[in-house]
VOBA-729517 format. One record per atom (N, C-alpha, C, CB): x, y, z. Coordinates in steps of 0.05 Angstrom, whole numbers, padded with zeros to 5 digits, always signed. Each point is the difference from the previous one (the first is absolute). Glycine has a CB too. Layout:
// residues N
XYZ;...
// end
This chain:
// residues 112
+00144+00215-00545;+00021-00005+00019;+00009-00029-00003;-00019+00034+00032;+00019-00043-00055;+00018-00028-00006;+00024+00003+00012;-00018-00011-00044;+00022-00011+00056;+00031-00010+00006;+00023+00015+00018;-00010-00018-00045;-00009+00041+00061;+00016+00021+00017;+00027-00014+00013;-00046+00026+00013;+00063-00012-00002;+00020-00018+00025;-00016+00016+00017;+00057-00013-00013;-00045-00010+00035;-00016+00001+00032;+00007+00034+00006;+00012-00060+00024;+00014+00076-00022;-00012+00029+00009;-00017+00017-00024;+00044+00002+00033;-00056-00007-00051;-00009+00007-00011;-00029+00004+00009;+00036-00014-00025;-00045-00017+00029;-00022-00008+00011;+00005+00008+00028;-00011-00036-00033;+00029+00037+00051;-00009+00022+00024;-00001+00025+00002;+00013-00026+00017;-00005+00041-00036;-00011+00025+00000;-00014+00002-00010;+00024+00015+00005;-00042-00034-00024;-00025+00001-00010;-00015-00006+00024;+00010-00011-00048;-00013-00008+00075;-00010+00001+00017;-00002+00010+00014;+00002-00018-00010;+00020+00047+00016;+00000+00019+00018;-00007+00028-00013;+00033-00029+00027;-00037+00026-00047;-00013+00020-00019;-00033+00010+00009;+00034-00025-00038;-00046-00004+00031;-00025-00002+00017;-00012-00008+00024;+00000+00000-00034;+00025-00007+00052;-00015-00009+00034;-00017+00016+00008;+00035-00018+00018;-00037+00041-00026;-00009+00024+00020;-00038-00004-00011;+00059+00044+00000;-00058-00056-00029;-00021-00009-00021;-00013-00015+00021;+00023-00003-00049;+00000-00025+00045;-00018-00024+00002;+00003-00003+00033;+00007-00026-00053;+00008+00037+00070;+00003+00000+00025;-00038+00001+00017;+00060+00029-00012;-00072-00012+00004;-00029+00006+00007;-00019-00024-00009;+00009+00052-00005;+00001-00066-00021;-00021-00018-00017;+00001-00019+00018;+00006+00009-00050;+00023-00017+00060;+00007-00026+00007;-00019-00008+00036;+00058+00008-00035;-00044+00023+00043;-00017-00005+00028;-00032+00006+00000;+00044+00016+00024;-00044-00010-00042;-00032+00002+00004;-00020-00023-00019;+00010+00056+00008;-00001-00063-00013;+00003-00037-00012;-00002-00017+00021;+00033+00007-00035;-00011-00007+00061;+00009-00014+00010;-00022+00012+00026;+00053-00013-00028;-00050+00037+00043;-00018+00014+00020;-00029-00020-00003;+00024+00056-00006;-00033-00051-00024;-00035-00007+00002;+00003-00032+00013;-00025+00033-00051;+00044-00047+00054;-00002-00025-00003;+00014-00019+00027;-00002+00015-00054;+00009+00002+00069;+00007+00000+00024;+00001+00008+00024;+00008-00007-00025;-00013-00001+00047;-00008+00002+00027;+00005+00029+00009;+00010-00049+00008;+00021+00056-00020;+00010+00026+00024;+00010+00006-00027;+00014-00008+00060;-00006+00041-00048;+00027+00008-00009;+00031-00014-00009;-00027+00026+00027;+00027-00028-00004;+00029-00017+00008;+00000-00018-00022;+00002+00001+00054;-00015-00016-00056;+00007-00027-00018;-00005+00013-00026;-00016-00042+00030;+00001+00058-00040;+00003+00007-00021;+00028+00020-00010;-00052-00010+00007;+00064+00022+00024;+00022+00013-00019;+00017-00023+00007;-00003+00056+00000;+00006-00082+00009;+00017-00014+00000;+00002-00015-00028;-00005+00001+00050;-00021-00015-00060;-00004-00010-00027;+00010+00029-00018;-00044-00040+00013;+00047+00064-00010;-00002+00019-00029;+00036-00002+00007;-00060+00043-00008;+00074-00047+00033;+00018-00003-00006;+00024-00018-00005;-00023+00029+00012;+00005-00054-00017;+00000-00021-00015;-00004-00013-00024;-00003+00006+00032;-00013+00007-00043;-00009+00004-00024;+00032+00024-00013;-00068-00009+00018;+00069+00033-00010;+00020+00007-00012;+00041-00005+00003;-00050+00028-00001;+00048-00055+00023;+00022-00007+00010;-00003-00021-00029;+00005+00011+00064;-00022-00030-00061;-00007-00024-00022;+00010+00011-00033;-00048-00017+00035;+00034+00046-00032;+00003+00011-00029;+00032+00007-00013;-00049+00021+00013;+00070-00017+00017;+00029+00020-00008;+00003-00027-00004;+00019+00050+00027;-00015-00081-00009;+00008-00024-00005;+00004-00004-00021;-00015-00013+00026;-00018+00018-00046;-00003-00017-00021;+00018+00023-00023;-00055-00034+00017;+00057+00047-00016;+00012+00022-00017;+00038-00009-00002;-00045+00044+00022;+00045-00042+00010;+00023-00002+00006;+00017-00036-00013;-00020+00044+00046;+00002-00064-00048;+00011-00028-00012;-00007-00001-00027;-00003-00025+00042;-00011+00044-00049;-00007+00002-00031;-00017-00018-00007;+00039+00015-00010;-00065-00023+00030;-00023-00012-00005;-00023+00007-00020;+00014-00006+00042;-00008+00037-00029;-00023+00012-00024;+00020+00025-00019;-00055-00006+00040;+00033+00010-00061;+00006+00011-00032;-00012+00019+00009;+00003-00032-00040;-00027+00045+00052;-00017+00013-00001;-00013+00014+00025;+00000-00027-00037;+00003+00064+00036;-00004-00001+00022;-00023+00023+00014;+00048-00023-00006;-00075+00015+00008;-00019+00018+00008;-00019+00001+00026;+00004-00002-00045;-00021+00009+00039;-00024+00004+00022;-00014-00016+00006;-00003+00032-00010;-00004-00041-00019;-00009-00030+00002;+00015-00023+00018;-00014+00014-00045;+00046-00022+00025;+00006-00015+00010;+00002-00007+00026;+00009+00006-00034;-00007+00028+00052;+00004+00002+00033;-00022-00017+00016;+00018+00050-00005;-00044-00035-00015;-00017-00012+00009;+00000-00039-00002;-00021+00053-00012;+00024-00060+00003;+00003-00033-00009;+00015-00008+00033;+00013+00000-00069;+00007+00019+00066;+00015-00007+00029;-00012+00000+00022;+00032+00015-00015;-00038-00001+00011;-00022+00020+00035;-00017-00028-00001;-00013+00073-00007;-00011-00085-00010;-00018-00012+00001;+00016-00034+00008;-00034+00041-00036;+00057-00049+00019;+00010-00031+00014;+00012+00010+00038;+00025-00027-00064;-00009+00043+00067;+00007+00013+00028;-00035-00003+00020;+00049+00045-00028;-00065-00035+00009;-00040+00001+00019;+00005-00034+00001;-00048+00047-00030;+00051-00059+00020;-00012-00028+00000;+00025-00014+00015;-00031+00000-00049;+00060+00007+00039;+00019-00006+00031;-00009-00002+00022;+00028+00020-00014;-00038+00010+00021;-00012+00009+00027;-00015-00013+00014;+00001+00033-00016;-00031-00038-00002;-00021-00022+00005;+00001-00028+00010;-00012+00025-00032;+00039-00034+00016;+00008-00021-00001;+00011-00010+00024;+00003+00009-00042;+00010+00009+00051;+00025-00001+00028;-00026+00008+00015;+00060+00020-00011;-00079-00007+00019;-00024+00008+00011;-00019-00037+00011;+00003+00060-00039;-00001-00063+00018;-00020-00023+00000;+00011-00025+00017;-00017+00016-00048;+00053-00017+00031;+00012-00026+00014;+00005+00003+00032;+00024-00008-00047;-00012+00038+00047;-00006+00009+00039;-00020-00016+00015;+00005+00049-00009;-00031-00036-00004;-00018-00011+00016;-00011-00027+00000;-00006+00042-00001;+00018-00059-00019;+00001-00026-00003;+00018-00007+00026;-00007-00002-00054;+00021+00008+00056;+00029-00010+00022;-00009+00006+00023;+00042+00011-00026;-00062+00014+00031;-00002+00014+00033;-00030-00031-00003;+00017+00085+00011;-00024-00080-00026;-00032-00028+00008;+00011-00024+00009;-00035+00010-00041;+00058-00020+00024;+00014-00026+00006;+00012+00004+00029;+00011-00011-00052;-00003+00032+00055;+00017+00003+00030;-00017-00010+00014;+00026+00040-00001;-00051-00028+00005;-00024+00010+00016;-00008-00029+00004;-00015+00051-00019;+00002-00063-00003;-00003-00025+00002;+00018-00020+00021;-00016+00013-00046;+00050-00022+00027;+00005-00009+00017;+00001+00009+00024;+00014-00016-00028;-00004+00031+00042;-00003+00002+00028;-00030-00006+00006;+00040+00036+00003;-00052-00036-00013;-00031-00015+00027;+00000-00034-00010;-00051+00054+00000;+00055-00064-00022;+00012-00021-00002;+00016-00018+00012;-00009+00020-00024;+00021-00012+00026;+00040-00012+00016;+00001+00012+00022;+00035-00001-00039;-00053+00006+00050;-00004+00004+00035;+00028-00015+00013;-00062-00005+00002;+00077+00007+00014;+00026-00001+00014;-00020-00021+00016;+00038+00053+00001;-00026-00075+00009;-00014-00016+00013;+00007+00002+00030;-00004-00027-00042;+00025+00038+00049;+00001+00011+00025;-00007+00017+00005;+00022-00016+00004;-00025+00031-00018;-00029+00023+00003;-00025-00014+00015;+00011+00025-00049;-00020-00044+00031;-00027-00007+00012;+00001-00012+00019;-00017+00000-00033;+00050-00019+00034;-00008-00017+00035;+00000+00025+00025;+00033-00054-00013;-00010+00078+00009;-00006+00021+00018;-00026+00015+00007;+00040+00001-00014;-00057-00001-00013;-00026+00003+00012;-00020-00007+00006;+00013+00014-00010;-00003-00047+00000;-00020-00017+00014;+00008-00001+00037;-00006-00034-00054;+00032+00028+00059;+00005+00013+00030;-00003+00016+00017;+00015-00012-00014;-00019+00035-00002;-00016+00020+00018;-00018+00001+00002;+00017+00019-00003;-00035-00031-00010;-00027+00000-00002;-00012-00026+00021;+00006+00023-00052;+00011-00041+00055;-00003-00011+00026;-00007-00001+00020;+00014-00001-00013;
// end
């Protein structure tokens, strides 16, 4: 499959979704929390794949390669996973940090 044009290579991709459709989510399933996120990554992974077809990124077009996709999309995931909870700790933090200082004179007042 040297040098296809792009509908070439999408009917070569829609030839086998029905193939690699099962590989991809069950790739993606073992390696994630729920459902949900895994059919969200499998349909990301094959949004990523029509893209790359569609700007003429890739020459080549299989099960494998899907897979290549599916696995950087896992590490997207992780990635956005990790920085979240970087951001909700920093939230968390500051707020007991940067206490409102009229906060505390009001409860030093009632406490009066």
């Amino acid at each position: 499959m040297d040098a296809l044009s792009a509908p070439d290579l999408g009917a070569t991709l829609l030839s086998f979704y029905d193939e690699a459709l099962p590989a991809v989510y069950g790739y993606l399933r073992r390696r994630v929390s729920n459902d949900g996120v895994a059919q969200d990554l499998t349909s990301e992974t094959f949004l990523a794949a029509v893209t790359s077809i569609q700007t003429g990124v890739t020459l080549h077009v299989s099960v494998a390669w899907l897979m290549g996709i599916a696995r950087h999309k896992l590490l997207d995931h992780y990635r956005r996973v990790a920085r979240d909870e970087r951001n909700l700790r920093a939230v968390a933090t500051d707020a007991v940090v940067h206490e409102d200082p009229w906060e505390v004179t009001l409860r030093h007042d009632v406490t009066l």
